[in-house]
C-alpha positions in Angstrom: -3.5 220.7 161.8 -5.6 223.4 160.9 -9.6 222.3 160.1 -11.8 223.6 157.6 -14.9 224.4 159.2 -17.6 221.8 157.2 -20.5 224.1 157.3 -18.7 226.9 155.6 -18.6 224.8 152.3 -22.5 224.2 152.7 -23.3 228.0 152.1 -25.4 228.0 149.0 -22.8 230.6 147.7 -20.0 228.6 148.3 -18.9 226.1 145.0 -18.6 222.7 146.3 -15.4 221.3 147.4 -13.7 219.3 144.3 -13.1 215.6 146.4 -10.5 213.3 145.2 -10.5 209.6 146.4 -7.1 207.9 147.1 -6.7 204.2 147.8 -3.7 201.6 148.1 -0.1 202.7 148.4 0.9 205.9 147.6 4.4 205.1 146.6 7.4 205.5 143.9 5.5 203.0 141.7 2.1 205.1 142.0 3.7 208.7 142.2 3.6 209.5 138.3 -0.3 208.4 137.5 -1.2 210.0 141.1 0.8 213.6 140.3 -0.8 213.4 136.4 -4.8 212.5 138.0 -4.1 215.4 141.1 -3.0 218.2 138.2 -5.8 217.1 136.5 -8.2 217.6 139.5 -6.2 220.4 140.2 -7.1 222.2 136.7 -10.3 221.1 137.5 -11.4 221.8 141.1 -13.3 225.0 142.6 -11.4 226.7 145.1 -11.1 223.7 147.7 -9.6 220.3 146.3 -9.7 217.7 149.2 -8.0 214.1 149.0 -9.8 211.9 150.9 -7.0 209.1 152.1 -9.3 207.0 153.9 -8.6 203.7 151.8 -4.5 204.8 151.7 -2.6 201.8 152.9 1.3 203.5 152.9 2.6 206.7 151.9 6.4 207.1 151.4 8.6 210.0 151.0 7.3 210.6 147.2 3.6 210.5 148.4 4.5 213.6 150.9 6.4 215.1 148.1 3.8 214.5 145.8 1.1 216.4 148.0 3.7 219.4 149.1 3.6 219.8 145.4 0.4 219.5 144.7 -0.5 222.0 147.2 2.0 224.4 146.3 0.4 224.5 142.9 -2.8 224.9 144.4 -1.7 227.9 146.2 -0.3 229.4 143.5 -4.1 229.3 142.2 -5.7 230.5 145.1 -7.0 226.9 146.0 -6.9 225.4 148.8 -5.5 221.8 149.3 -7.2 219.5 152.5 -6.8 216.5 153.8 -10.2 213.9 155.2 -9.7 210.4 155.8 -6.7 210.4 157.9 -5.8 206.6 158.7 -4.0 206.9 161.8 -0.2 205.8 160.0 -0.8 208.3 157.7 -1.5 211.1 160.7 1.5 210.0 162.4 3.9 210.2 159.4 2.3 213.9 158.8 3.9 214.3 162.5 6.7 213.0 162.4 7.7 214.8 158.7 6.6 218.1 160.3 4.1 218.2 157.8 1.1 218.5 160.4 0.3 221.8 160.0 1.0 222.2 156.3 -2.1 220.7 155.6 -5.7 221.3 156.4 -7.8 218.4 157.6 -11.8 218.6 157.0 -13.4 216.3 159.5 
């Protein structure tokens, strides 16, 4: 996983990062509000949007699609999509989808 060097986004040049909070389960029940508040950030955000999934209890397969979509879009507008937060299950399940070093983590 790549990480996003913290001090860089203190430069008093640099826009602050746009920081999106997740908590609970991110799953086929939660995936349609999630994708609609994430687009919204997304219109929204300066040119780094970070979810922070500290407070994520479970992510399922439409969670990770949810973010690989998110991001896509993101890229497609020059932002950049991180990751902070990781809980440990959600790290692992980034490793074993492959989905590591999609991703950038800020610490």
């Amino acid at each position: 996983m790549a990480v996003i060097d913290t001090a860089a986004l203190g430069r008093a040049n640099a826009p602050a990062p746009t920081l999106v909070h997740l908590s609970g389960d991110i799953d086929i029940l939660t995936t349609t509000q999630l994708r609609r508040r994430l687009l919204n950030a997304l219109d929204n955000s300066t040119d780094l949007l970070v979810l922070d999934l500290s407070r994520v209890t479970f992510c399922g397969a439409g969670g990770l699609g949810l973010m690989i979509d998110v991001q896509s879009r993101a890229r497609a507008r020059g932002i950049t999509l991180a990751l902070t937060g990781l809980p440990p299950s959600i790290a692992r399940l980034l490793c074993i989808a492959g989905l590591n070093r999609r991703f950038p983590i800020v610490a």
